[in-house]
PATORTOR-918795 format. One record per atom (N, C-alpha, C, O): y, x, z. Coordinates in steps of 0.2 Angstrom, whole numbers, padded with zeros to 4 digits, always signed. Layout:
N
YXZ...
END
This chain:
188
+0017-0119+0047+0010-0117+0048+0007-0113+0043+0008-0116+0037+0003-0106+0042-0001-0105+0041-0006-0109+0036-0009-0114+0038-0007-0107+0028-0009-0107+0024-0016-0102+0026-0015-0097+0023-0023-0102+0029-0028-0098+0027-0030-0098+0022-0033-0092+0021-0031-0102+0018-0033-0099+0011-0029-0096+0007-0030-0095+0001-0021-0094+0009-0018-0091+0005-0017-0084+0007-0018-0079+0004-0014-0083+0015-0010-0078+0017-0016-0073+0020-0022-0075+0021-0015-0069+0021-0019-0065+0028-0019-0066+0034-0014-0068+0036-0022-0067+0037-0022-0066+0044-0018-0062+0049-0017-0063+0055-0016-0058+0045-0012-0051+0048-0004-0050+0046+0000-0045+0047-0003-0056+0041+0004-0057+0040+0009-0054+0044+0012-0050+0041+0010-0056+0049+0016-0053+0052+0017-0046+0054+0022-0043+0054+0012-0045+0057+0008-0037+0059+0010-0033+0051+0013-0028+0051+0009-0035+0046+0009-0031+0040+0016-0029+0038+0018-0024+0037+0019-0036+0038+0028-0036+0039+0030-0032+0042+0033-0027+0040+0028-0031+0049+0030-0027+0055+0031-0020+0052+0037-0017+0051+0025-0018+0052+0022-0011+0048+0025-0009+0043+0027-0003+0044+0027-0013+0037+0029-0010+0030+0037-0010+0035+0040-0005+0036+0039-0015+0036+0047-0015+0038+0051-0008+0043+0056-0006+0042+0046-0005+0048+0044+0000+0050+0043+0004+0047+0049+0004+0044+0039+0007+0043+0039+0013+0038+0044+0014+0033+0044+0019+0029+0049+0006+0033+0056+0010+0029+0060+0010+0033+0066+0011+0030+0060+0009+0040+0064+0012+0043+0070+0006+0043+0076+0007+0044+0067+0001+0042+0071-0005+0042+0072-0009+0050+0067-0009+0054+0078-0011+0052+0077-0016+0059+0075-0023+0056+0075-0024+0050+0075-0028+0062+0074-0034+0060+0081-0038+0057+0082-0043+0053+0087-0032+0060+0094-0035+0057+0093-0035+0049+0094-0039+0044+0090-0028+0049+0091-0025+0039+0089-0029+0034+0092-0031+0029+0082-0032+0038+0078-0036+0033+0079-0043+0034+0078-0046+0029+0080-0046+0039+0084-0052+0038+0089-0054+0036+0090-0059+0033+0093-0049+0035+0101-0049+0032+0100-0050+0024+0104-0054+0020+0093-0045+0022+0094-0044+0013+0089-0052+0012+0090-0055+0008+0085-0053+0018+0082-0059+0015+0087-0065+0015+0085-0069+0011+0093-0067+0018+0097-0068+0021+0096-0076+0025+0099-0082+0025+0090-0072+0030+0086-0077+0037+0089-0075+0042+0091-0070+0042+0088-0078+0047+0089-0076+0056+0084-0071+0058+0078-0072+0057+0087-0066+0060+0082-0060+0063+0078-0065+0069+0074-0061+0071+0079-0072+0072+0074-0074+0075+0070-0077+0072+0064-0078+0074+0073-0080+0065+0066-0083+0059+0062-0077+0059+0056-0078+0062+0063-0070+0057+0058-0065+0056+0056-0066+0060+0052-0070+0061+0058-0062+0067+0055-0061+0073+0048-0065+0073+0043-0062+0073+0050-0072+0072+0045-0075+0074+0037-0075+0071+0032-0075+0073+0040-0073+0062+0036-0072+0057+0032-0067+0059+0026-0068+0058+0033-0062+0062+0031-0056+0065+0027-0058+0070+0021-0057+0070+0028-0060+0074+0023-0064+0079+0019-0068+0077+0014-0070+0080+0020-0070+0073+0015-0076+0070+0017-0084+0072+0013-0089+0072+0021-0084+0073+0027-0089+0077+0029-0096+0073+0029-0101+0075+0029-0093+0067+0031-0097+0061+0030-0093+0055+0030-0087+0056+0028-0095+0049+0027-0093+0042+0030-0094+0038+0032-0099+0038+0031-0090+0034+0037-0089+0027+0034-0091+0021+0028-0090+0020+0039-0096+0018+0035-0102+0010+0034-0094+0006+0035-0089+0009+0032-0095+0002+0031-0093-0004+0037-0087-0008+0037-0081-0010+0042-0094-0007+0049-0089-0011+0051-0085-0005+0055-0081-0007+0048-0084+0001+0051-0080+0007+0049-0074+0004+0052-0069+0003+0041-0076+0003+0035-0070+0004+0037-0066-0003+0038-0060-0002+0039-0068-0008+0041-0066-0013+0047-0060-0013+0047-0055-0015+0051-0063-0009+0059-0061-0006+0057-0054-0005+0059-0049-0007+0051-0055+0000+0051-0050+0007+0048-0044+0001+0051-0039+0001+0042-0046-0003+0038-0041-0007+0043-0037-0011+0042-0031-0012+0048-0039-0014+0054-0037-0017+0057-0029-0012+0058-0023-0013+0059-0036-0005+0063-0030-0003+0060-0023+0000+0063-0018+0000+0052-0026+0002+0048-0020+0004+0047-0017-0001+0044-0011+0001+0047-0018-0008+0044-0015-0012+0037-0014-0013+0035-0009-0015+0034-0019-0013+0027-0019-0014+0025-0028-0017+0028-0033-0017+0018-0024-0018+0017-0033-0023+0016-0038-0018+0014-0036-0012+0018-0045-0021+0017-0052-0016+0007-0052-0013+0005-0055-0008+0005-0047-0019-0002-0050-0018-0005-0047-0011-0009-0050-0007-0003-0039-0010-0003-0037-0002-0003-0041+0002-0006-0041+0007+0002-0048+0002+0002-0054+0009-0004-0057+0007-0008-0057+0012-0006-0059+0003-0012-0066+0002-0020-0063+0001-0021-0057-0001-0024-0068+0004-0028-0069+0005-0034-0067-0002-0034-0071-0007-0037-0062-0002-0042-0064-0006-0049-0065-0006-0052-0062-0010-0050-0069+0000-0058-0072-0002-0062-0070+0004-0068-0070+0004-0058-0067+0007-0062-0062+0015-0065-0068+0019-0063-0074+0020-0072-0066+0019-0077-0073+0025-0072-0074+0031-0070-0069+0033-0070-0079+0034-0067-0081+0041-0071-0073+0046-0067-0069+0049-0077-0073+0047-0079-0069+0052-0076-0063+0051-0075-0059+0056-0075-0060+0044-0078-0054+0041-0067-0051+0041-0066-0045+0042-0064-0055+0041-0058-0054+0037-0054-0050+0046-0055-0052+0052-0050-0043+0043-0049-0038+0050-0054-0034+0051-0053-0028+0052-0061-0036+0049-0068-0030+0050-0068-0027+0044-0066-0022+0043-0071-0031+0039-0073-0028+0034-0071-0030+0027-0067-0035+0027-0071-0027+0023-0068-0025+0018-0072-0025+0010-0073-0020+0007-0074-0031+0008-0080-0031+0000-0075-0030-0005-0070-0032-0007-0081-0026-0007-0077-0024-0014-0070-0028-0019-0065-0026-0022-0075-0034-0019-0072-0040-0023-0068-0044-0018-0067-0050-0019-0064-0041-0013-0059-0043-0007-0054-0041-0006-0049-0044-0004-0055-0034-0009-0049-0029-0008-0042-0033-0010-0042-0036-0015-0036-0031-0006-0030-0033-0008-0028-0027-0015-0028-0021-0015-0025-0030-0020-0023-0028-0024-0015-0024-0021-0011-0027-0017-0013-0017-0025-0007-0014-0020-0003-0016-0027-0007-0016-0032+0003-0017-0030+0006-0017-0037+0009-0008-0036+0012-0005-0032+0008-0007-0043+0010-0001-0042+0016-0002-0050+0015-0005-0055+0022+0002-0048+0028+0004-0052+0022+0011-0061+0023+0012-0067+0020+0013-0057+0018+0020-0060+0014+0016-0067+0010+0012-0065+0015+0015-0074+0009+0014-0078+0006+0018-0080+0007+0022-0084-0004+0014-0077-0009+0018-0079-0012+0019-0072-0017+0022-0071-0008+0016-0067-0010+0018-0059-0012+0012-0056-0007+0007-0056-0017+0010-0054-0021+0003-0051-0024+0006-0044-0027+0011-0044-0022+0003-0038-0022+0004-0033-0025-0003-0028-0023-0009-0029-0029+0000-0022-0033-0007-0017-0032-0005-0011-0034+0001-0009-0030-0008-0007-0031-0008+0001-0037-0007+0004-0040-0013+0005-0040-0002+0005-0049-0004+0009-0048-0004+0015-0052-0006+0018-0041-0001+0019-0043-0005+0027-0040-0013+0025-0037-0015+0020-0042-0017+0032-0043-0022+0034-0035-0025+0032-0034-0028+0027-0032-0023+0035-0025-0024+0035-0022-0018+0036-0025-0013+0034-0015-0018+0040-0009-0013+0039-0007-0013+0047-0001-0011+0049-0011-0015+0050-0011-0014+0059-0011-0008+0062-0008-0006+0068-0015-0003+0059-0016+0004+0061-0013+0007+0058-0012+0005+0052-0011+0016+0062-0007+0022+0061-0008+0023+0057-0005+0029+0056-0012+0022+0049-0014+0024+0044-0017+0020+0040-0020+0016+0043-0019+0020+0034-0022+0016+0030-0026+0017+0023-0024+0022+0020-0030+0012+0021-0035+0020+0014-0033+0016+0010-0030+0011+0012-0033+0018+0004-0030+0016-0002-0037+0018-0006-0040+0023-0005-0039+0014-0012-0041+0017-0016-0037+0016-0023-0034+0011-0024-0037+0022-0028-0033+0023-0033-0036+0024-0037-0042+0027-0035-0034+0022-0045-0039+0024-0051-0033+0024-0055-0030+0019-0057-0033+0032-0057-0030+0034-0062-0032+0032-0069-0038+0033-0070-0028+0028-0075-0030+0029-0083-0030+0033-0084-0025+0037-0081-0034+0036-0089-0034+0043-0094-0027+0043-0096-0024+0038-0098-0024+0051-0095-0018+0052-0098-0012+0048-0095-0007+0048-0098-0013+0046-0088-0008+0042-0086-0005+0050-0079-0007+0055-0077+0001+0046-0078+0006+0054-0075+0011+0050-0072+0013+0045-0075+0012+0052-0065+0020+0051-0062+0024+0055-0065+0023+0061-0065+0030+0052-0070+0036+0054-0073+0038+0059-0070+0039+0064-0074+0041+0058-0062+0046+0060-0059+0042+0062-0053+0037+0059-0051+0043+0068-0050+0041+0071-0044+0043+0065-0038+0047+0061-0039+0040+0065-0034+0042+0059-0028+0040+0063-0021+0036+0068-0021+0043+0059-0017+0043+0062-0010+0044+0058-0005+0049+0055-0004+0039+0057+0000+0038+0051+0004+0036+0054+0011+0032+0058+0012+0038+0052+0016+0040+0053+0024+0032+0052+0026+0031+0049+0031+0028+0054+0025+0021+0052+0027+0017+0059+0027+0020+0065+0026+0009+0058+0029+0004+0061+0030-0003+0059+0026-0007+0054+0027-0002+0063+0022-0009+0060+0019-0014+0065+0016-0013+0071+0015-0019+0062+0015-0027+0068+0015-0030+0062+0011-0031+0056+0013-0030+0066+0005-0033+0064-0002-0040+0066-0002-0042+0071+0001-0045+0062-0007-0053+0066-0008-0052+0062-0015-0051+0056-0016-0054+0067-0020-0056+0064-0027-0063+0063-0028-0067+0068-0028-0064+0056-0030-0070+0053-0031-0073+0055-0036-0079+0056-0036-0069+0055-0041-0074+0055-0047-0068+0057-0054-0062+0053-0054-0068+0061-0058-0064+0063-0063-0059+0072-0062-0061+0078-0059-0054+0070-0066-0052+0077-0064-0045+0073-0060-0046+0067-0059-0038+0078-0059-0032+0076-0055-0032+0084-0056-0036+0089-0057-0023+0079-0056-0018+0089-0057-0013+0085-0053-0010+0080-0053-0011+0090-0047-0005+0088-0043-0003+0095-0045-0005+0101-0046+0004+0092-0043+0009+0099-0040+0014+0095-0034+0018+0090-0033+0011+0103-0030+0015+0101-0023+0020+0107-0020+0019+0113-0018+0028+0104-0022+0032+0108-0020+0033+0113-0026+0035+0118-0025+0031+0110-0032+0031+0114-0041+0027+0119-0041+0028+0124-0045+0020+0119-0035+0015+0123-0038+0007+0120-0040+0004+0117-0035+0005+0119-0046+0000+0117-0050-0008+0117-0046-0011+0122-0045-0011+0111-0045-0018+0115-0045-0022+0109-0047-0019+0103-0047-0028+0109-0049-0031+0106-0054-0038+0104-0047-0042+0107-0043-0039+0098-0047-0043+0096-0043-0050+0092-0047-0049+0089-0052-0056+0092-0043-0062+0089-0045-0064+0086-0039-0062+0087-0034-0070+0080-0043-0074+0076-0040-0076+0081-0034-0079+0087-0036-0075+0078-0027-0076+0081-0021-0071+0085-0017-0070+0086-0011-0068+0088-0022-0061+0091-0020-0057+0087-0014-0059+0081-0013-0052+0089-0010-0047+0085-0008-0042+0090-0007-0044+0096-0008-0036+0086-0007-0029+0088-0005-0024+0087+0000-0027+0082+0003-0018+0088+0003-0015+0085+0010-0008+0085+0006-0005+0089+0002-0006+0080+0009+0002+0079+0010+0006+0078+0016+0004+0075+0021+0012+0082+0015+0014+0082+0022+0020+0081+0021+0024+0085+0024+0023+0077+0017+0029+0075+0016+0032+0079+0011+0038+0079+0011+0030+0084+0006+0032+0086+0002+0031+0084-0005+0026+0082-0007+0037+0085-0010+0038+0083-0015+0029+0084-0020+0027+0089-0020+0027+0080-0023+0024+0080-0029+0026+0076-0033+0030+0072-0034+0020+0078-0037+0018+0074-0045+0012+0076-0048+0009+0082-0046+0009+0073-0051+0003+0069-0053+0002+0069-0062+0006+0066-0066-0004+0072-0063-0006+0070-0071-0013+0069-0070-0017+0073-0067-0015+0063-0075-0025+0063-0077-0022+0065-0084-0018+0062-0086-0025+0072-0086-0023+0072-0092-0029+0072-0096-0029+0075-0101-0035+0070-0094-0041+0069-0098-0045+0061-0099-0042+0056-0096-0049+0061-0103-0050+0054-0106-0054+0050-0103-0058+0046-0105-0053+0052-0095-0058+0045-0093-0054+0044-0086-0049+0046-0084-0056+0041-0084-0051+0037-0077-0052+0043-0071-0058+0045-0072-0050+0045-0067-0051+0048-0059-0049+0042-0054-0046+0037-0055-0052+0045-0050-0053+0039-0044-0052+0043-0038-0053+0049-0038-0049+0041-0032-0044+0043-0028-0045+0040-0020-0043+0034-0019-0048+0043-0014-0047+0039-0007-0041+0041-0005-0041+0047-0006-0036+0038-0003-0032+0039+0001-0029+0036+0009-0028+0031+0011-0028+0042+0013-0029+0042+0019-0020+0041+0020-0016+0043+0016-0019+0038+0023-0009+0037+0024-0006+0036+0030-0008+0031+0033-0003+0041+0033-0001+0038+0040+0007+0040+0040+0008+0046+0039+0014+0036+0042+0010+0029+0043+0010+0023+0036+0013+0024+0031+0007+0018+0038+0006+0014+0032+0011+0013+0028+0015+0010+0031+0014+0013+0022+0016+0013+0018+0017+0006+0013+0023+0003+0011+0011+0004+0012+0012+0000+0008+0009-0008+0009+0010-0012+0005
END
């Protein structure tokens, strides 16, 4: 059963989605978690729920943090609609200097916002490239992308599009940027 003050609500639905966005079947990820594709199945319906060391398991193989499955503090009515500041799921991110939040509800829909907040002087190492569509707006600071290894230097109000092509990322100035992002389909 179902932990509500631990899990989401949208648990399986979110498995669903991330497992789908890598292109995983239920054999794939069953097998690495090494469960019954009808335990999953079920987890995916909401049929049955995964301990802890499952959730952890599955965060590993999806690659994202444990903290995306659990609960933080959404009012019973409010949780699926809305989204308070002090609610937001934490995203873990690999990148250091890169802090990211989930502002939609869940990972149910063709798409999802992310907010990001660059540290000063923080930079993706390595150019990266991800099967998505995404439409960026910078909030507040500077950002430098290069998309496909050509450079352009963004401000508060600015936005930018991805469409599956390679970039990379620098805040090379001393105060944080701030970042909405638009993602289809959900990723994370």
């Amino acid at each position: 059963m179902r932990d509500d003050r631990i899990t989401v609500s949208s648990l399986g639905a979110d498995i669903r989605s991330l497992r789908k966005a890598r292109k995983m079947t239920l054999v794939d990820l069953s097998d690495a978690l090494g469960r019954s594709v009808g335990w999953l199945s079920q987890v995916e319906r909401e049929m049955s729920y995964p301990a802890i060391a499952d959730l952890n398991k599955m965060a590993a193989i999806l690659d994202v943090s444990v903290s995306s499955f659990l609960q933080m503090g959404a009012l019973p009515d409010e949780e699926g609609l809305v989204v308070r500041a002090h609610t937001r799921r934490p995203i873990g991110s690999r990148t250091p200097g890169l802090t990211e939040a989930l502002l939609s509800p869940d990972l149910t829909d063709d798409f999802e916002v992310i907010h990001s907040t660059f540290a000063p002087h923080s930079h993706l190492p390595e150019p990266l490239t991800r099967p998505t569509q995404e439409v960026c707006y910078i909030v507040s600071g500077q950002f430098e992308i290069a998309l496909n290894g050509k450079h352009f230097t963004l401000e508060a109000g600015d936005s930018f599009r991805l469409r599956g092509q390679q970039f990379q990322w620098w805040n090379r100035q001393n105060k944080p940027c701030e970042i909405i992002w638009v993602i289809s389909p959900p990723i994370y």
